[in-house]
N, CA, C and O of each residue as an XYZ file, in Angstrom:
808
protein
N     -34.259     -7.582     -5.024
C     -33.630     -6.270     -5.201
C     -32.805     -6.296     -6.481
O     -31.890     -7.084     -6.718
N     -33.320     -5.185     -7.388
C     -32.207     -5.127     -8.852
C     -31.124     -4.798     -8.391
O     -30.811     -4.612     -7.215
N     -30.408     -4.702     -9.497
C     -28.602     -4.633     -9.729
C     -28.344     -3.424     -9.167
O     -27.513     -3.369     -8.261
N     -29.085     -2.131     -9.658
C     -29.364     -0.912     -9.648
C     -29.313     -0.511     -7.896
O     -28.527      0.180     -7.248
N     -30.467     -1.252     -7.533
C     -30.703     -1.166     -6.271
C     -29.605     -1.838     -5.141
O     -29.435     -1.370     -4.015
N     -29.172     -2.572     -5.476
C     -27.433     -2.886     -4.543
C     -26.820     -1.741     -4.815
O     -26.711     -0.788     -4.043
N     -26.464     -1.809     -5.777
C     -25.342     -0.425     -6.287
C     -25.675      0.825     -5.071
O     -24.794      1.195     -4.295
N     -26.631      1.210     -5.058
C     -27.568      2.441     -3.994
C     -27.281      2.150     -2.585
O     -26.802      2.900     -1.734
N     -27.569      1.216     -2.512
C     -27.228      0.850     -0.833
C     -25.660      0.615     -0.622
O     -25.166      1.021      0.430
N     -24.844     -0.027     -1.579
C     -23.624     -0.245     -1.039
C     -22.763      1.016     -1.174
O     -21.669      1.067     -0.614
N     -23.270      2.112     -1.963
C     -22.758      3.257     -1.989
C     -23.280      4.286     -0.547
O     -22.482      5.058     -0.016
N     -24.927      4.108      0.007
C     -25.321      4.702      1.100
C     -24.442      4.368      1.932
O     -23.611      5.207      2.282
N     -24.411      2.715      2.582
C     -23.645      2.461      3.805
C     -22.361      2.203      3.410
O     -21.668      1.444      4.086
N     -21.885      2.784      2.291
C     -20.098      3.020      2.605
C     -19.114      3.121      3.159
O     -18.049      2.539      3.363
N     -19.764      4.171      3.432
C     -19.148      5.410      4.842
C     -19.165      3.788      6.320
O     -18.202      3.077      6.604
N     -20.396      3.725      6.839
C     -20.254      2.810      7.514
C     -19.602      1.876      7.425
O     -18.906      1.567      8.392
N     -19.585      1.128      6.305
C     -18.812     -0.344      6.024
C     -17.401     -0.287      6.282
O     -16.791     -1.174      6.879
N     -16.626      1.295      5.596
C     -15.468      0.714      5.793
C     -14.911      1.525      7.336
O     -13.749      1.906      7.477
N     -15.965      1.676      8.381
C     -15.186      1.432      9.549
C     -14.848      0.411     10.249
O     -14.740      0.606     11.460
N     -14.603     -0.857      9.760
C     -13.750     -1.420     10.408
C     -12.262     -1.573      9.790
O     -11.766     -0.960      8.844
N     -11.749     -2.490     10.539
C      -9.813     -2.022     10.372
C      -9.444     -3.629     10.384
O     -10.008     -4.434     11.125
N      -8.664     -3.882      9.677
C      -7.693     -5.152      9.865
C      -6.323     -5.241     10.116
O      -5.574     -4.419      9.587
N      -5.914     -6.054     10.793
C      -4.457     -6.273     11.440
C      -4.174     -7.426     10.855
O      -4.848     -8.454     10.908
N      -3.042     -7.229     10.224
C      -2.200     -8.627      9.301
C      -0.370     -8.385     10.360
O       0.303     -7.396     10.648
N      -0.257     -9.562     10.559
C       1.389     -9.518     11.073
C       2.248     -9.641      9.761
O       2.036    -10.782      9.352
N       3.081     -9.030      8.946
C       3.795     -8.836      8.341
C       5.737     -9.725      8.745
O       6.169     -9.704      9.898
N       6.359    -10.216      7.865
C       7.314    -10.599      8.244
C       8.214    -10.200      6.386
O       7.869    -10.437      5.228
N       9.227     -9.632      6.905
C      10.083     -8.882      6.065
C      11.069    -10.582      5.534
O      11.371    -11.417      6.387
N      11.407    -10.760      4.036
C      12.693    -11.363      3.689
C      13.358    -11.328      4.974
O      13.164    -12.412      5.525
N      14.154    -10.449      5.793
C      15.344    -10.841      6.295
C      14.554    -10.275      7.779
O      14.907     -9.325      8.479
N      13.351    -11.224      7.985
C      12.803    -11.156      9.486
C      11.868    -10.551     10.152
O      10.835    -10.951     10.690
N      12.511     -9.223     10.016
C      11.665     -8.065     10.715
C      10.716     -8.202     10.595
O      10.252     -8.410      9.474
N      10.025     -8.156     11.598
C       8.425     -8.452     11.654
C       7.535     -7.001     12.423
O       7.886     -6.444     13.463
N       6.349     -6.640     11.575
C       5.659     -5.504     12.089
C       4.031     -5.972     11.893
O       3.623     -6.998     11.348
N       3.366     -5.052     12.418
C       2.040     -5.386     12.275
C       1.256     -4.220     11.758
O       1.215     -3.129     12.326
N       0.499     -4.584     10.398
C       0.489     -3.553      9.835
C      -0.863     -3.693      9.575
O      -1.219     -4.530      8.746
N      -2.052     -2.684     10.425
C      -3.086     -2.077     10.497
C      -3.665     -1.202      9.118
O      -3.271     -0.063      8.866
N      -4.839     -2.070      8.137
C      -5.153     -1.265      7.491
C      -6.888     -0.435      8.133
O      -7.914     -1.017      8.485
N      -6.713      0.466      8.095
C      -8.080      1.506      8.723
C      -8.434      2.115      7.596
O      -7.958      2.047      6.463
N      -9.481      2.825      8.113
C     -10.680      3.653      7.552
C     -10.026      4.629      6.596
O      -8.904      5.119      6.729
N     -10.841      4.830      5.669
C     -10.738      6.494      4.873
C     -11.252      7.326      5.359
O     -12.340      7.186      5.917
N     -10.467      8.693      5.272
C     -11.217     10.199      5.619
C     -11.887     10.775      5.264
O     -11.319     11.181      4.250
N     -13.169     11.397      5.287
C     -13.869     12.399      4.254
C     -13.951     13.485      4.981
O     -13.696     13.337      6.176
N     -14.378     15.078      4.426
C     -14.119     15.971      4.477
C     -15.397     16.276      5.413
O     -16.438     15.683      5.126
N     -15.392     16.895      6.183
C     -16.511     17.260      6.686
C     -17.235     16.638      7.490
O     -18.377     16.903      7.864
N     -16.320     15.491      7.860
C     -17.466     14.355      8.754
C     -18.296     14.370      9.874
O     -18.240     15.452     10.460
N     -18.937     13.673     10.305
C     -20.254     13.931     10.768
C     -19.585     13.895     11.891
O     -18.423     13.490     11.882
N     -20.351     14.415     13.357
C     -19.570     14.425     14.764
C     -19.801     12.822     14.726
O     -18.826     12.075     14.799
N     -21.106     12.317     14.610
C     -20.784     10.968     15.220
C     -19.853      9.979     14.590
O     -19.231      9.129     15.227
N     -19.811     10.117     13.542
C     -18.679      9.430     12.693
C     -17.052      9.454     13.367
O     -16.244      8.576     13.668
N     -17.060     10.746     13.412
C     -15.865     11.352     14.414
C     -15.560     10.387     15.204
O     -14.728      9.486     15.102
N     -16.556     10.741     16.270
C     -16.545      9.680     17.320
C     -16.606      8.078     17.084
O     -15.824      7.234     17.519
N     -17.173      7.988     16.684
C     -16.654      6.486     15.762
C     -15.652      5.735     15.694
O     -15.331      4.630     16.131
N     -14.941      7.010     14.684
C     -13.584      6.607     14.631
C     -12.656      6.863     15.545
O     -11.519      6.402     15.439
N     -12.963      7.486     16.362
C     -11.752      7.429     18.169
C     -11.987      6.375     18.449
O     -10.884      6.077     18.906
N     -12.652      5.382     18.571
C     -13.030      4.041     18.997
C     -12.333      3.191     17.968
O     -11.745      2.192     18.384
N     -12.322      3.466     16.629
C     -11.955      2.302     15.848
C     -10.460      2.703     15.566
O      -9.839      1.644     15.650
N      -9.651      3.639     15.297
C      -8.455      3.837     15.300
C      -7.568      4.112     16.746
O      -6.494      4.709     16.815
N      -8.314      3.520     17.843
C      -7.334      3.420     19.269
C      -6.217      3.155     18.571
O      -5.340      3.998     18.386
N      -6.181      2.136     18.198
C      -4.434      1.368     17.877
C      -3.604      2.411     17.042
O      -2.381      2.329     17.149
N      -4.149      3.422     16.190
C      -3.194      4.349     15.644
C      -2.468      4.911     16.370
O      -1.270      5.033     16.111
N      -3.310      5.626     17.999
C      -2.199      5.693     18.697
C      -1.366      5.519     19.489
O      -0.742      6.266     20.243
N      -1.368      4.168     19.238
C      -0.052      3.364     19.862
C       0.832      3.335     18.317
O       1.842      2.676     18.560
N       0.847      3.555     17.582
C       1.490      2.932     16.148
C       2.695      3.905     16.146
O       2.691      5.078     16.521
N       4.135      2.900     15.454
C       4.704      3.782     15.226
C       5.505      4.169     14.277
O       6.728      4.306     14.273
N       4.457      4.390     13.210
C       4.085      4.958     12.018
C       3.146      5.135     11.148
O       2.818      4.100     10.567
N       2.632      6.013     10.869
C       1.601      6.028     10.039
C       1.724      6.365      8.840
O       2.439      7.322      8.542
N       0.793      5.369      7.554
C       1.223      5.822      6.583
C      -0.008      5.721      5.567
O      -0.616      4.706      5.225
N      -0.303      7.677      4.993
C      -1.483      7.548      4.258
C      -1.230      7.665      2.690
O      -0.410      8.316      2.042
N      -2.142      6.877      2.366
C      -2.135      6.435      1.038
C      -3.340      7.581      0.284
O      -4.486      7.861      0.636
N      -2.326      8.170     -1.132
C      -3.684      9.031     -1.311
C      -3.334      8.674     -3.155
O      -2.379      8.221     -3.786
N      -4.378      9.055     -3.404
C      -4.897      8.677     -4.975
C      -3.916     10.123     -5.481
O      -4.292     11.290     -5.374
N      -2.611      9.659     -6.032
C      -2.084     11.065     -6.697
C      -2.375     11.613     -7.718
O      -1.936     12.727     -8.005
N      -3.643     10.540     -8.910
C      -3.655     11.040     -9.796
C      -5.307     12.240     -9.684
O      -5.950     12.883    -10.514
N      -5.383     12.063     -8.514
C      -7.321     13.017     -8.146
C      -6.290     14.481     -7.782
O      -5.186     14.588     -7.247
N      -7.353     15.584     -8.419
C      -6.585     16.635     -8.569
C      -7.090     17.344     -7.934
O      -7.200     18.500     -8.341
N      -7.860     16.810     -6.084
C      -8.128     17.354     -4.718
C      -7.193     16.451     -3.462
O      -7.352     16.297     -2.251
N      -5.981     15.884     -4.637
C      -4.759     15.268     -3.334
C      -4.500     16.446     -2.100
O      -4.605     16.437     -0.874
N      -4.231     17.134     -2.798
C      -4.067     18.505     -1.492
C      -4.798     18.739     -0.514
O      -4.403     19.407      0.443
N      -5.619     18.384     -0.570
C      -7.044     18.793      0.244
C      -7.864     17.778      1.098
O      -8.744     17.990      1.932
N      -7.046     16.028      0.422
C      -7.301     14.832      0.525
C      -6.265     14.192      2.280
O      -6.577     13.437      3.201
N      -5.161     14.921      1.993
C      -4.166     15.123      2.965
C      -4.489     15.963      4.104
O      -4.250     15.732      5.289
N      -5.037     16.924      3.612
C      -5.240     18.193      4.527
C      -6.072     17.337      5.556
O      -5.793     17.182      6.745
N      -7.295     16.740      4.779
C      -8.584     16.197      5.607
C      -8.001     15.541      6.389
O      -8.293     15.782      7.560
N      -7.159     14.668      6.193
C      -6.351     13.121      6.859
C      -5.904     13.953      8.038
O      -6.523     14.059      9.097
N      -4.962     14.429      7.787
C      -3.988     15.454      9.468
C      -5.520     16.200     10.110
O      -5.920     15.559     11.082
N      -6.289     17.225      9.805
C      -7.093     17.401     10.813
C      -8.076     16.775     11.208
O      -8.864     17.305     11.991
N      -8.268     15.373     10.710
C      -9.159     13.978     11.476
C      -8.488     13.925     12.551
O      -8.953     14.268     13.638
N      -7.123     13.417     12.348
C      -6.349     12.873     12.781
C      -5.670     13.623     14.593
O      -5.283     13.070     15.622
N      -5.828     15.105     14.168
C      -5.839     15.814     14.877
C      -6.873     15.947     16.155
O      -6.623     16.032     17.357
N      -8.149     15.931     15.435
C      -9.299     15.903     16.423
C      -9.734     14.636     16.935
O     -10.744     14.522     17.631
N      -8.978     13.664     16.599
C      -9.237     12.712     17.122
C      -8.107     12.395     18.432
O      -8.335     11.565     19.312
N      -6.926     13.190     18.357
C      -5.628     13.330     19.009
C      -4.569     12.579     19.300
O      -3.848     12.189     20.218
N      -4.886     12.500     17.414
C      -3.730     11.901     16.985
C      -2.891     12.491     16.140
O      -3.066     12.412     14.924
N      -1.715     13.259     16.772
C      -0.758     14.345     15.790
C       0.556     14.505     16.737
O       1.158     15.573     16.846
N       0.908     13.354     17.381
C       2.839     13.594     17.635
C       3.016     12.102     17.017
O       3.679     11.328     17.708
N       2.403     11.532     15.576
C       3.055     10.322     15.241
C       3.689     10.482     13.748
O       3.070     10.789     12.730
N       4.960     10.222     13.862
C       5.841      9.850     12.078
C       4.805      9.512     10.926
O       4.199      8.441     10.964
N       4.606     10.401      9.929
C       3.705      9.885      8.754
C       4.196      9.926      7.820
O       4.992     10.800      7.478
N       3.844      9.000      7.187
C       4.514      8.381      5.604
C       3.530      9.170      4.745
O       2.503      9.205      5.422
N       3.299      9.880      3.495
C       2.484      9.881      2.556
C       2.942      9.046      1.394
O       4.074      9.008      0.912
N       1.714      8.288      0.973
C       2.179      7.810     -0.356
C       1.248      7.802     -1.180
O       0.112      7.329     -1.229
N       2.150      8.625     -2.071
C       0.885      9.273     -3.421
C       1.179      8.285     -4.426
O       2.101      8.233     -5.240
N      -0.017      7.328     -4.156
C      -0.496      5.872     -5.497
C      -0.868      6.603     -6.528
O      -1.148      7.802     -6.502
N      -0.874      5.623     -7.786
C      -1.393      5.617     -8.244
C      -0.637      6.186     -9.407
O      -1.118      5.916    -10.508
N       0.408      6.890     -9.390
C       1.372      7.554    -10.233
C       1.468      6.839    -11.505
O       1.975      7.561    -12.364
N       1.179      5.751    -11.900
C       1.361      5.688    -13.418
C       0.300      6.001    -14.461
O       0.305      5.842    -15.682
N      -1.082      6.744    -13.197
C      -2.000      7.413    -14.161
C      -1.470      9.102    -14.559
O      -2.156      9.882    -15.219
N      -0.393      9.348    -14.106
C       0.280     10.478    -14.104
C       1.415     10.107    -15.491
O       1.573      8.984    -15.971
N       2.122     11.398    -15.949
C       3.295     11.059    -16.714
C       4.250     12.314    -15.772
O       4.465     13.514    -15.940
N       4.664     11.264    -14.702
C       5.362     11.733    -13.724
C       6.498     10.268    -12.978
O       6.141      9.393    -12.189
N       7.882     10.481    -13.600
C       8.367      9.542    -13.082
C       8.253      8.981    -11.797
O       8.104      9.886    -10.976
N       8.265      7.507    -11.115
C       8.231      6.871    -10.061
C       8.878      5.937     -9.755
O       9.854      5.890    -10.504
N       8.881      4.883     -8.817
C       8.778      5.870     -7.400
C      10.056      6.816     -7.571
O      11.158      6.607     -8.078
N       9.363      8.188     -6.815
C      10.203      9.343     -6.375
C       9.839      9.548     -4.802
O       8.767      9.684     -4.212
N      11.077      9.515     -4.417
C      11.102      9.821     -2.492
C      10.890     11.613     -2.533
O      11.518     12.323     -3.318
N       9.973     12.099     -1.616
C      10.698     13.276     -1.738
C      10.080     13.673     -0.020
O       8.948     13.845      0.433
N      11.489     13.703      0.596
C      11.165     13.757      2.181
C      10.814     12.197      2.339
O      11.345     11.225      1.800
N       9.771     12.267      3.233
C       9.031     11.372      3.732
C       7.675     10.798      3.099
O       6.853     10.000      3.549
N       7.748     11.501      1.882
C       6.501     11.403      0.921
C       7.345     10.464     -0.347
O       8.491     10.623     -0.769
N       6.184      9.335     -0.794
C       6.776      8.666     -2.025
C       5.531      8.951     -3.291
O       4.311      8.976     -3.134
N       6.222      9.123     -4.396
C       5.047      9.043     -5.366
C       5.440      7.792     -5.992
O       6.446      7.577     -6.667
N       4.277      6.805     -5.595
C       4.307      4.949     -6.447
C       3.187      5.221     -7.338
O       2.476      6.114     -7.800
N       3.394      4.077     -7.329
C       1.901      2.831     -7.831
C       2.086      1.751     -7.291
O       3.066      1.017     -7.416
N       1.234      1.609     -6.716
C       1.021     -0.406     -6.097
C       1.422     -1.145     -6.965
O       2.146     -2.055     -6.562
N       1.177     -1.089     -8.287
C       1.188     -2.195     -9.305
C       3.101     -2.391     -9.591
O       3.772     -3.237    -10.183
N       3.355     -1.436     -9.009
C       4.712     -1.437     -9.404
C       5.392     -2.204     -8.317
O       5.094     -2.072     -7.130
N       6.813     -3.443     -9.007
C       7.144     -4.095     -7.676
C       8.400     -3.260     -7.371
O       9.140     -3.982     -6.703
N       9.083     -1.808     -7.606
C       9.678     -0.971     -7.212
C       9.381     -0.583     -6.429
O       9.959     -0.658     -5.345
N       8.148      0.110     -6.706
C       7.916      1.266     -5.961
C       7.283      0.305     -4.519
O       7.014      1.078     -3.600
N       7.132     -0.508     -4.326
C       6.803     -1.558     -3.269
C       8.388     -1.658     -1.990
O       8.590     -1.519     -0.784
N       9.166     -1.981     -3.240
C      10.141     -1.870     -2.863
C      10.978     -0.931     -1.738
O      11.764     -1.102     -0.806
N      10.348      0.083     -2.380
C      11.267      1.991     -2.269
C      10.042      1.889     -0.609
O      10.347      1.946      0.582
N       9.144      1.782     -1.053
C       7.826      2.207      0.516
C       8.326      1.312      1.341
O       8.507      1.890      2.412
N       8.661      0.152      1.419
C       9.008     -0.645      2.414
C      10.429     -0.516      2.884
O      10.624     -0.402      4.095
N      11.408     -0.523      2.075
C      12.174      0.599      2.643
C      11.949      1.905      3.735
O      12.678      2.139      4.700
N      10.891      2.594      3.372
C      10.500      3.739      4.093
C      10.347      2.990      5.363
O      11.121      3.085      6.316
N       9.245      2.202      5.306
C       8.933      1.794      6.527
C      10.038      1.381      7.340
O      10.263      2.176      8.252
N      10.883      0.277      7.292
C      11.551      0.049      8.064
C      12.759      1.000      8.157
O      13.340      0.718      9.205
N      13.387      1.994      7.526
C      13.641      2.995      7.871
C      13.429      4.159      9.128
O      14.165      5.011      9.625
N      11.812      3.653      9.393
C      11.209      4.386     10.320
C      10.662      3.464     11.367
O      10.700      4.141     12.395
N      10.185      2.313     11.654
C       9.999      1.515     12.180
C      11.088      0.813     12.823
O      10.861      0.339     13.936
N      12.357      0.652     12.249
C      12.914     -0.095     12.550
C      14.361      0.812     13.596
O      15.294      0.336     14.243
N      13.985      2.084     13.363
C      15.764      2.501     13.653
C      16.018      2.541     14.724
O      16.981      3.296     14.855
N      15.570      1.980     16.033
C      16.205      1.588     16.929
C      17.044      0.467     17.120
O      17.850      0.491     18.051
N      16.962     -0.636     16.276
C      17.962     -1.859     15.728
C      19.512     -1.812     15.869
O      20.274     -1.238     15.091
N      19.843     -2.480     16.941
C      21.355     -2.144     16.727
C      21.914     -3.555     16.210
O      21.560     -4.654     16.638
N      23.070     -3.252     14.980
C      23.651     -4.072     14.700
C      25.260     -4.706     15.815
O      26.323     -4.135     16.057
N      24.669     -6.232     16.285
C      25.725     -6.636     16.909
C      26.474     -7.878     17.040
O      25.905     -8.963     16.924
N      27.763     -7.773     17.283
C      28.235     -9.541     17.284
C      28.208    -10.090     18.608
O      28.762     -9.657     19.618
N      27.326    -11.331     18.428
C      27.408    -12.012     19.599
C      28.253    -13.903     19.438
O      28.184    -14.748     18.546
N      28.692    -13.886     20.263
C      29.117    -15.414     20.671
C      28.587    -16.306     21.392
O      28.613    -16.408     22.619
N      28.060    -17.014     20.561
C      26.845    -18.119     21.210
C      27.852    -19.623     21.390
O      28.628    -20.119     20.573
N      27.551    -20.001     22.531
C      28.026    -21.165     22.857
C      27.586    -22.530     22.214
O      26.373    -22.678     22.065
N      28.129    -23.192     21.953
C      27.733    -24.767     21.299
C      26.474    -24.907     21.639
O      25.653    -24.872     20.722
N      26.067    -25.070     22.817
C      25.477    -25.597     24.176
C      24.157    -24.839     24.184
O      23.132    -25.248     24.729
N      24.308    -23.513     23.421
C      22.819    -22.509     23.060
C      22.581    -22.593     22.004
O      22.753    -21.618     21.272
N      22.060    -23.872     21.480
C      21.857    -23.888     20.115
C      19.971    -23.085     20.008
O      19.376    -22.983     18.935
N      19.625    -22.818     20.803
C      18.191    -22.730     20.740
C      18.187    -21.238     20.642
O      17.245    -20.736     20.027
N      19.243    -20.328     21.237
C      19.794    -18.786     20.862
C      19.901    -18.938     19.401
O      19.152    -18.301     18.661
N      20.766    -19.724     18.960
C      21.281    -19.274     17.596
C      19.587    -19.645     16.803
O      19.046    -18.838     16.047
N      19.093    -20.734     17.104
C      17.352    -20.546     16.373
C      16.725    -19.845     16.649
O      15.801    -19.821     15.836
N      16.630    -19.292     17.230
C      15.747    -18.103     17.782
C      16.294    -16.981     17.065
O      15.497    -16.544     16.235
N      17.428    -16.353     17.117
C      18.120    -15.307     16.081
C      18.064    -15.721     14.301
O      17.887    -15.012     13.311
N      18.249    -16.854     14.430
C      18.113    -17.176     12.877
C      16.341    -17.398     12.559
O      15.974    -17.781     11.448
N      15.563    -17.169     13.430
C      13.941    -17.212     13.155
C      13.873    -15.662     13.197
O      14.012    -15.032     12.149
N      13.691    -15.112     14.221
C      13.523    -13.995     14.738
C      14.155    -12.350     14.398
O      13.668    -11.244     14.631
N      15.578    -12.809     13.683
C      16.475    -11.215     13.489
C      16.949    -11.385     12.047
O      16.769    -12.265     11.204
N      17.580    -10.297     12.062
C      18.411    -10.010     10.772
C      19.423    -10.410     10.765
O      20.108     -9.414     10.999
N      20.196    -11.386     10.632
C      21.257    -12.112     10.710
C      22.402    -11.957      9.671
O      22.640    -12.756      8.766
N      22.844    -11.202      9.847
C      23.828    -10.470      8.708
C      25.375    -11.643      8.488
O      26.129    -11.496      7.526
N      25.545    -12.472      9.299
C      26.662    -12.914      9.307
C      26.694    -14.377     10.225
O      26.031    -14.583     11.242
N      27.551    -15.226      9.640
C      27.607    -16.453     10.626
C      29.335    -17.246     10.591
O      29.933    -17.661      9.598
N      29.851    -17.247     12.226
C      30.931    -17.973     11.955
C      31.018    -18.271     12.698
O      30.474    -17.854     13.721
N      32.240    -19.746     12.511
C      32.340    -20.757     13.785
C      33.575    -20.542     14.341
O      34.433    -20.039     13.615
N      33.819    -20.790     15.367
C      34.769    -21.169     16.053
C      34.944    -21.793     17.582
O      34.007    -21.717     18.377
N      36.394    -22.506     17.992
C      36.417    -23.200     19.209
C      35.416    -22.655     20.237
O      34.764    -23.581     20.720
N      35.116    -21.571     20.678
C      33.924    -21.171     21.385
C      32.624    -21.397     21.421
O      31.941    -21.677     22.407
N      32.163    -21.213     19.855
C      30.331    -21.491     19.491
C      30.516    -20.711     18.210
O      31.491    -20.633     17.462
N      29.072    -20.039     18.144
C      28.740    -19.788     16.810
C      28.721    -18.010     17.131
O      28.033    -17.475     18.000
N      29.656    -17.312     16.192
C      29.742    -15.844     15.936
C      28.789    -15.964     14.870
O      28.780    -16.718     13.897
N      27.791    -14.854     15.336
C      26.717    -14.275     14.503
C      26.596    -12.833     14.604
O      26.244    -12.318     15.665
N      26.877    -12.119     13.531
C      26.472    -10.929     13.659
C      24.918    -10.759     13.112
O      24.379    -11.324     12.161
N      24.358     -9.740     14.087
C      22.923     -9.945     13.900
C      22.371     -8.576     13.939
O      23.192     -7.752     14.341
N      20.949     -7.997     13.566
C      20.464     -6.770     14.210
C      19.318     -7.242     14.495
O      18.557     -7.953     13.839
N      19.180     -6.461     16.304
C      18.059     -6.930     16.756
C      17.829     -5.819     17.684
O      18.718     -5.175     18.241
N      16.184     -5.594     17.844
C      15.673     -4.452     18.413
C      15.883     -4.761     19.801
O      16.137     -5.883     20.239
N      15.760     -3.674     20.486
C      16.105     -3.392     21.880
C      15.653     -4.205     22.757
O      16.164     -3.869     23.826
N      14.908     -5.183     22.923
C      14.264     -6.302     23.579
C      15.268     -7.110     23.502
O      15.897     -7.495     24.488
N      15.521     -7.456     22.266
C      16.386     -8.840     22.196
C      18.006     -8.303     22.625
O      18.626     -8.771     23.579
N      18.447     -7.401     21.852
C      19.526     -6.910     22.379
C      19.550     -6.908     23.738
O      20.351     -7.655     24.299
N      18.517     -5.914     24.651
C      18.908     -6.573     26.185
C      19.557     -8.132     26.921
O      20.487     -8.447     27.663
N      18.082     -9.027     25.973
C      18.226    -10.272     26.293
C      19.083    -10.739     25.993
O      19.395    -11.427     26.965
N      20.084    -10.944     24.933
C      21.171    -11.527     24.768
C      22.441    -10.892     25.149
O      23.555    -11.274     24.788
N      22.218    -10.037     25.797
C      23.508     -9.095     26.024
C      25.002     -9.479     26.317
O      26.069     -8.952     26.003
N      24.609    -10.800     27.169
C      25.521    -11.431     27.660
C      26.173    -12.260     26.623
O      27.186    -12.764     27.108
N      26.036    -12.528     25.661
C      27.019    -12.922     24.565
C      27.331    -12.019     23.870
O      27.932    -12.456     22.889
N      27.184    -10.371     23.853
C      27.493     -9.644     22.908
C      29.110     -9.586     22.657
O      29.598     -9.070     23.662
N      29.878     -9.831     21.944
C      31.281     -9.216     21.609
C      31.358     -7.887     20.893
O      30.537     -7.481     20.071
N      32.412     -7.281     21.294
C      33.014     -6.338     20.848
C      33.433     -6.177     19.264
O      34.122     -7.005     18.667
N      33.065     -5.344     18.862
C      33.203     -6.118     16.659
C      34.784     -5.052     16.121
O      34.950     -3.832     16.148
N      35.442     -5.856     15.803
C      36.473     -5.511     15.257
C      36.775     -4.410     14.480
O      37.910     -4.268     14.025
């Protein structure tokens, strides 16, 4: 098969190829850990069975809690590129979840970046700002159930204080005759679980 002739086929089964999805576990500098699902692209008009397809391959979107679509800002059918995304998304019945837009690609534009505006960012990937500014977003939205708290860990729980220093955001560490004061933020799981050392913060 010529060069020509790959080119033809990998453009026919496109559409097919990129329905599948990958799951990478993500872990933030200071912990936070999410799992961040990359899926399929939308096209306009899609076929019913495709449709259906994709209810099968984006289950996990709706459990997710956040979604965030990435659209080419410098194609001058972004409007319409979005539009497609929400009524997929819709008929597939998926539309009471938080969505991020992020319009890439912005340094083919002469349009300063990153710019937040709402819940929408205009980047570029290539940029380690605008990387910056989106991940922000995310845990902004992912994360805001996190309560920041001081707990007092006993000598004797040294395997608490590793577990918080693996596991959380550990904003603070001090000793005293008691154990180890750590102020920490940790999502509602762990906060339950450690409750019993929580102190009162000054």
């Amino acid at each position: 098969m010529g060069e020509n002739e790959d080119k033809q086929v990998l453009v026919k089964n496109m559409l097919f190829a990129t329905l599948d999805t990958s799951v990478r576990k993500l872990t933030l500098p200071d912990q936070k850990k999410f799992l961040l699902s990359d899926t399929v692209g939308f096209v306009s008009q899609l076929p019913h069975q495709l449709v259906q397809a994709f209810k099968s391959t984006l289950a996990e979107a709706a459990n997710a809690d956040l979604l965030i679509q990435v659209v080419d800002y410098s194609d001058p059918h972004r409007d319409m590129m979005i539009k497609t995304t929400e009524d997929t998304l819709k008929e597939i019945g998926i539309d009471n979840i938080p969505m991020v837009v992020a319009l890439n690609k912005a340094d083919k534009m002469e349009t300063p970046y990153p710019t937040r505006e709402g819940d929408n960012l205009i980047m570029a990937a290539t940029d380690k700002t605008s990387l910056v500014e989106l991940t922000a977003i995310i845990k902004e939205k992912v994360f805001k159930n996190f309560k920041t708290l001081q707990l007092m860990i006993p000598f004797d729980k040294g395997d608490v204080v590793s577990y918080l220093n693996d596991n959380a955001t550990v904003l603070k560490t001090d000793y005293d005759a008691n154990g180890t004061l750590i102020t920490a933020e940790l999502n509602e799981v762990d906060a339950k679980r450690f409750s019993r050392y929580v102190q009162p913060v000054d």
